[in-house]
N, C-alpha and C positions, 0 to 999 in steps of 0.2 A: 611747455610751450614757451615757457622766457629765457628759458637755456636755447632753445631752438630758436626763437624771432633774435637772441643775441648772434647767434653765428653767422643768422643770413644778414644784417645790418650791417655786419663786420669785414665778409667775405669782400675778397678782394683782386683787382687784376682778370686773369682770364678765367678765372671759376666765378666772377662775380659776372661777366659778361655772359660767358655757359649755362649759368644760371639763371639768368635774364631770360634766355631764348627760352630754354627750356619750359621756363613759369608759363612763356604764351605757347608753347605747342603743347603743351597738358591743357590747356583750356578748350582746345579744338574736340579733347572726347566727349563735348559738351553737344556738338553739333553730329547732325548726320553724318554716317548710318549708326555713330554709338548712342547719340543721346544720352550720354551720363551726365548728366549737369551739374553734381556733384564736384567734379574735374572742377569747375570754375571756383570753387573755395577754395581749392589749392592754388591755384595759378593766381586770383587773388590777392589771397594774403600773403601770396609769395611777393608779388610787385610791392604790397605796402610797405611792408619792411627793407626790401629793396630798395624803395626810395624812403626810407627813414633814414639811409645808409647813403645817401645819395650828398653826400657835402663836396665841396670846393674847399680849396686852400686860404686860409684868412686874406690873402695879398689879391685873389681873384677880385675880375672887376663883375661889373651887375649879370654881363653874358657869362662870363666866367662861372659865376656862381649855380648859372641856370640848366648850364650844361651835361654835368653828372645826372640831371636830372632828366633832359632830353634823353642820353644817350640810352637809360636807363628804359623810358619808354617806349626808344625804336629798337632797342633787343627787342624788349617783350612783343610789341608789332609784328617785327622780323622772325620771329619766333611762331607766333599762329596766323599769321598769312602764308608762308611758305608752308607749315602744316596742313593747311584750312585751304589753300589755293593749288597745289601742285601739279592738279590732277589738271590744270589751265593746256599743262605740255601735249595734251594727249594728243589735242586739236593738229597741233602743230606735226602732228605724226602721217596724220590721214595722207600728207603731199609733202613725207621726210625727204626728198629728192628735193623741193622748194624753201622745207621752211624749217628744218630740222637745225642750222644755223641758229634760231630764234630761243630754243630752248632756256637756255640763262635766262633771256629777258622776261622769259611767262615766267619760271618758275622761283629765278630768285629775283630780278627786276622787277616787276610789278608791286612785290610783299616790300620788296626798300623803300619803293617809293609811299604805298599805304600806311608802311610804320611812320614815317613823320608826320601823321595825324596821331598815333600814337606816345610818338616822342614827344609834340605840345600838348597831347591832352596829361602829361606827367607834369611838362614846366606846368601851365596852368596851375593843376593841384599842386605843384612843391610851393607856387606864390601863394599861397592860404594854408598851407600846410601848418600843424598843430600836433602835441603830441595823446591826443587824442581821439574821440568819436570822431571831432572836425576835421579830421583830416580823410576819414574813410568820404564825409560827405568832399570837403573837397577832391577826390580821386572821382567819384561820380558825377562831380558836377564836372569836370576837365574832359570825364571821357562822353559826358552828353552832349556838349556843346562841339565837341570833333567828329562825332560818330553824325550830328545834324548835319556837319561841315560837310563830312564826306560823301554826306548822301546824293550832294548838285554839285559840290566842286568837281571844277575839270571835266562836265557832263556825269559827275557823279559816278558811282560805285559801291554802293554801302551791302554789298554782301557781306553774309555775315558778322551782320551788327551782332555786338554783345547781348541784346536782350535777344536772340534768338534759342542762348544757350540757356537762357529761363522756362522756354516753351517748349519742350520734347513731345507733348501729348496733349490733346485738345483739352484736361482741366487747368493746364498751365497758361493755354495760349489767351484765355477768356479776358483778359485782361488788356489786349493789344484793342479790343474792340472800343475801350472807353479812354485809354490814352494814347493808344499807338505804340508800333513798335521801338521809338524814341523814347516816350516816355518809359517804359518799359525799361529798356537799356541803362537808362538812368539809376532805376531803384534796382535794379539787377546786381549793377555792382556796387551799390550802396548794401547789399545782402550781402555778395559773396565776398565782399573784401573783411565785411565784420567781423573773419573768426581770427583777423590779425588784431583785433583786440585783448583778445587771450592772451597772447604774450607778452603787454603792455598790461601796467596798475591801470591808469590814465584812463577815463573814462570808457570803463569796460561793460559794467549795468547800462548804461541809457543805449549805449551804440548798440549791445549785442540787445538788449528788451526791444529796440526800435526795429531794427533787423528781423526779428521774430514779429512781431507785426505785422512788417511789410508785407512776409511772407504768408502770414497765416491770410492777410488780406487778400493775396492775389490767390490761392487757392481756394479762398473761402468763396469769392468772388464767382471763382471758375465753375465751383460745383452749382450757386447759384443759375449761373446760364448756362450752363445746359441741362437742365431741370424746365428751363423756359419753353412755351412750346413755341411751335415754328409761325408765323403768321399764315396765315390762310393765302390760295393765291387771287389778286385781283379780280375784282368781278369783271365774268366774260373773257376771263383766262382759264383754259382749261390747262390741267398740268400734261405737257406731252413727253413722252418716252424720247430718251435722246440715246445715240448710240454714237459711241467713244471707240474712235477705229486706233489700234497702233500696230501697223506693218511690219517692226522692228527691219528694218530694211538700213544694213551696213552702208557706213557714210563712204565709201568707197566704190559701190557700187550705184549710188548716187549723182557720181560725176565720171561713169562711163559712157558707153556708147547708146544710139538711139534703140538699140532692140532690146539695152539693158531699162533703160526709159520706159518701153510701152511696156517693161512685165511688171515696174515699179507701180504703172496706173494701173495695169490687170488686177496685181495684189490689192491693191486700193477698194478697185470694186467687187469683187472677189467677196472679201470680207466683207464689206458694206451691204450686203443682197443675202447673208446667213440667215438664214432662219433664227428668232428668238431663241435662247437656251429655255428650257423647262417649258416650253409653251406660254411664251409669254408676249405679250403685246408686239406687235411690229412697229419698229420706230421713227415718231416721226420726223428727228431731227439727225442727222447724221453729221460726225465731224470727223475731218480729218487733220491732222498734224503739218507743222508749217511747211512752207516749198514743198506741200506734198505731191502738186502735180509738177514732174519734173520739166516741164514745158510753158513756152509762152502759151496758156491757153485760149486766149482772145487769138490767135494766130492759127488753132486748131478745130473748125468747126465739126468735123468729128469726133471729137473728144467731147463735146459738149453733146452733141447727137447720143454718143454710147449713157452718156448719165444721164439724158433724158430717159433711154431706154431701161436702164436698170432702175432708175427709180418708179416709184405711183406720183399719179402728177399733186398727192397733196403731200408730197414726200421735199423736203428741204434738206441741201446737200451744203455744208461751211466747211471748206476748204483752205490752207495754205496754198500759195501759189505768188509769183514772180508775177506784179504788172509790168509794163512795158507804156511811157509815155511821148509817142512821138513830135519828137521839139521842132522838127521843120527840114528843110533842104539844108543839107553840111553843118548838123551840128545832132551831137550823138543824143541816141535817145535815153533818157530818165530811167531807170529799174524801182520799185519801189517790191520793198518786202509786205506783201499783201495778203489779206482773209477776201473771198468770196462767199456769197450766198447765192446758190446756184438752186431755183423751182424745179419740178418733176419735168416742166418743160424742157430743160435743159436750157435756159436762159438765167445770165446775171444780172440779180434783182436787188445785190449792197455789196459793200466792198468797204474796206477799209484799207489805210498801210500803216506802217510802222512809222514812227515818230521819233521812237528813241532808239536810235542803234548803236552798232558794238564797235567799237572805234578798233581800228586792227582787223575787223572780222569782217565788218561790213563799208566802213569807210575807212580811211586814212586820215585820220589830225593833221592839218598844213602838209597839205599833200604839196605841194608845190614846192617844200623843202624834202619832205623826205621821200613822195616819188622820185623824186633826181637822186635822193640816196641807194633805189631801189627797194626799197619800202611798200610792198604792196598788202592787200588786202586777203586774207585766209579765204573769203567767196570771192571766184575771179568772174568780176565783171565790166565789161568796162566801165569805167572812172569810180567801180562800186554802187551801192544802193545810196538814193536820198530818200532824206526823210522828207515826211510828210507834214503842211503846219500843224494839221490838227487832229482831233481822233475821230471817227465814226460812230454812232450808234447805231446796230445791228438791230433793222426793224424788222422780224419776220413772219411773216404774212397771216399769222394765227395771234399778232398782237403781242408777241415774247419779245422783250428789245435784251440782245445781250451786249456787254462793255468788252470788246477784246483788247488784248493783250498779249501781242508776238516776242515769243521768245522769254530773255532777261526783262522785258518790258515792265514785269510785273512784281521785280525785286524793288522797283521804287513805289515807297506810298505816295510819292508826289505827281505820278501821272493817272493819279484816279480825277479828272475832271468834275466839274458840278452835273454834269450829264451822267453819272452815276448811279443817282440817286432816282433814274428812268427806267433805272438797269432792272432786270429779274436774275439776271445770274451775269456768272463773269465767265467769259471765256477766254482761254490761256494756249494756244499754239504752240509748239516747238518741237525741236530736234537734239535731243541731249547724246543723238548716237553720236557728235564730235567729241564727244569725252570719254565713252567708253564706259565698262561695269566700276567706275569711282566714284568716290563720294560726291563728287557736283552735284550728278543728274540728282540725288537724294538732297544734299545740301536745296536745290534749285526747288525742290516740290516741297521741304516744309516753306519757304517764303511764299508758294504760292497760296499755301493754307492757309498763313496768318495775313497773308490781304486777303481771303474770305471772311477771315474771323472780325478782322478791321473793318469792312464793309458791312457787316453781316449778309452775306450775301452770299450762296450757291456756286460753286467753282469747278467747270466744264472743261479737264484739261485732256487736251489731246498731243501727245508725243510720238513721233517716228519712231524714239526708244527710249526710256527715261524711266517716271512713273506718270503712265497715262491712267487717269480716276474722277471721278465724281463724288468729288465734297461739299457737305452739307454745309449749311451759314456758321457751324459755329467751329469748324475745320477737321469736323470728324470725317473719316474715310468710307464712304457707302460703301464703293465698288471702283475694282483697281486692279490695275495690270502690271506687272510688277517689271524692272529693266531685261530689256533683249527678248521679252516673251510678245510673240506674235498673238491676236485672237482682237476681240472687242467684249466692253462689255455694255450693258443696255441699262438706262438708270430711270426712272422717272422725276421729273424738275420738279424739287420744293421749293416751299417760300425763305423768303428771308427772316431774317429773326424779327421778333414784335417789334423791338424801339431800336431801330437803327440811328445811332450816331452823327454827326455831319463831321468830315475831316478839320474844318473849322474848330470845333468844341475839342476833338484831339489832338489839334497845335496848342488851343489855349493851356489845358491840362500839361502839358509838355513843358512850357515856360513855368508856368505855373511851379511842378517840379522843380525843373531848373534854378528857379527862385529860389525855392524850399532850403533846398540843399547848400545852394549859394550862398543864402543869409545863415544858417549851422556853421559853414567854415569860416564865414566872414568874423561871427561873434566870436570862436573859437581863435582865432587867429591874432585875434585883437586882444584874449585875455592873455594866450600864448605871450604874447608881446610883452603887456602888462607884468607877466609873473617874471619872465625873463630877466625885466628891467629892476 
């Protein structure tokens, strides 16, 4: 290992830039659909040494110096965003006659730009850098404090965060429920960078024993909860049978004509009105996947009459669907990306919209400069969707409140509101047929896990085409539809885990960490100094 950490310190020019990339797209078999999270001890230890190797010329000034360091950690960026993200282009494909131009921008523009959260979480770590333990803690503190950065900068984006690729399987994930998927991320790579101690004398005992710790703890942790049983449901709540509709209905024939339209609602109810598999309970909550009705439905009282009709009037229909807010005489009207809760009557009884949208997909950033560039929006509507100020809670009529969650929505731990904690499960809408059979739709369904597992809380996802499933509070997989496969499946709603968390106590633990780590590289850095001198 110190003949090997000497060559990659050493490497130089464009095998030391190759080498960069390389280290962040081996970290990506970390993530969906391989789940090797082993991949991340190479990519790793491969950056630590990397930036061991990371010097400036004695005459450099202070940016001078800090550079080799950036540049070092927007390869690696550049490297598992264009791995980890590629699959962005697909969208772009559905309207190639419109947007197939755009491709560069998803597939290697986006990952440039997300690596310079990468590149300073490298400076960061080279300013506390050490030739020791401290410096693996400094690399984990650099990439927790970017990894929080990029969760709300710029309306945020923190798909896949680092501690994702710690959590492949529900005893890995048990752990996001007590600190978060940030905290998590933190000691993540404070593990996987540790086996760059091997190739280094320099504190190699305490880093790699602390390391093994970490690890035995979050594993240890994990077996613990789910060992736990589920809490009981609320008294006066009875648990009801929900049925998980997915169409698998191609995104191209989504934005054809009105007869391609009413066979999209047919299929809809179609499946929604099966009879139980094995003879099993009729259910009493039905969902369907976002924009699932491909129409203004407030504008269709027919359509509302046939769902009165197919359903029993104690039957509750939650829907995807496009509001429409009329703003007045000569001035266009508002679209909101919307859930429905539609009675056996065929009347809507809750509604919610979306809040956080896809900038590109569903609005335009400073549309006023780059509409005039011709810059428009992947959903064409006019001016695009607005968001909504706030969220909804889903109260439905048998006392079950669920939290939705449209689309990406629910890749951020930061729009679970205090009205959460009201919730009995989470519901998750979407449409992942714009990406196609790639790794997204997969990428997109374990983040929805681990905000179950975060929440402790039951997670109701319904997809167009993706992975449509019902998971349990601690992000185990009951029942599940797997991508492009048309059918439903029926699940009964559990409770939540016993001692649910407050996301409050998961920030604290977060800093907390952060601290940890911080003060490791800070003393380390300081002796560093000291011995130097």
């Amino acid at each position: 290992m110190e003949r090997l950490s000497g060559k990659v310190i050493l490497v130089w020019g464009f095998k030391r830039a190759l080498l960069a990339i390389l280290a962040g797209a081996i970290g990506v078999l970390a993530l969906p659909p391989f789940g090797f999270f082993a991949a991340m001890f190479v990519s790793f230890t491969l950056l630590v040494w990397l930036l061991d190797g990371a010097a400036a010329g004695p005459d450099s000034g202070f940016l001078g110096r800090l550079w080799p360091a950036f540049a070092t950690g927007w390869l690696f960026g550049f490297g598992y965003f264009v791995a980890g993200l590629w699959w962005l282009g697909h969208a772009l494909l559905i309207d190639a006659d419109q947007f197939a131009w755009a491709l560069p921008l998803a597939i290697l523009g986006l990952p440039a730009f997300l690596a310079i959260f990468y590149g300073l979480a490298a400076v960061l770590a080279r300013l506390l850098w050490s030739d020791g333990m401290g410096r693996i803690a400094a690399l984990a503190f650099g990439f927790g404090l970017l990894e929080w950065l990029r969760s709300f900068l710029f309306t945020g984006f923190p798909w896949n965060a680092i501690g994702y690729g710690a959590m492949p399987i529900p005893l890995m994930m048990q752990s996001a429920h007590v600190i978060g998927v940030l905290g998590v991320t933190v000691l993540a790579v404070f593990v996987f960078a540790a086996p760059a101690l091997l190739g280094t004398r320099q504190g190699r005992l305490p880093g790699i024993g602390l390391a093994v710790l970490i690890a035995a703890a979050h594993f240890g942790y994990g077996y613990y909860a789910l060992n736990l049983p589920a809490a009981p449901p609320a008294a006066g709540k009875a648990a009801p049978v929900v049925r998980i509709v997915q169409p698998a209905i191609d995104q191209e024939a989504k934005m054809d004509t009105a007869a391609d339209r009413a066979a999209i609602f047919d299929k809809h109810l179609s499946l929604s009105v099966q009879p139980p598999a094995n003879g099993g309970k009729r259910p009493d909550i039905i969902v369907w996947p976002e924009t699932a009705i491909p129409f203004i439905l407030t504008d269709n009282q027919d359509a509302l009459t046939r769902i009165a009709d197919q359903l029993d009037d104690d039957q509750i229909l939650i829907t995807g669907a496009v509001r429409v807010e009329d703003m007045g005489p000569g001035v266009e009207p508002r679209y909101y990306n919307s859930v429905y809760v539609i009675d056996g009557r065929g009347q809507i009884i809750g509604a919610s919209d979306k809040t956080h949208l896809v900038p590109f997909g569903e609005y335009v950033p400073f549309e006023n400069i780059l509409g005039y560039l011709g810059i428009q929006n992947v959903v064409e509507l006019p001016g695009g969707f607005s968001a909504a100020a706030s969220r909804q809670l889903l109260a439905l009529p048998d006392g079950i409140k669920l939290y939705p969650l449209i689309c990406y929505e629910i890749i951020f731990p930061n729009e679970m509101t205090p009205e959460i904690r009201q919730a009995d499960a989470i519901l998750n809408v979407t449409n992942d047929a714009w990406f196609g059979d790639t790794p997204g739709p997969y990428q997109h369904f374990l983040q929805a896990r681990v905000r179950a597992v975060e929440q402790g809380l039951p997670l109701i996802r319904s997809a167009n085409t993706g992975v449509s499933a019902y998971v349990d509070a601690h992000g185990r997989l009951v029942s599940g539809i797997d991508f492009n496969e048309q059918g439903f499946v029926d699940a009964t709603l559990g409770g939540a885990t016993v001692s649910r968390i407050d996301d409050s106590v998961r920030k604290t633990y977060f800093w907390l960490i952060i601290g940890m780590v911080g003060i490791i590289a800070a003393i380390s850095r300081m002796g560093f100094i000291s011995r130097a001198n």
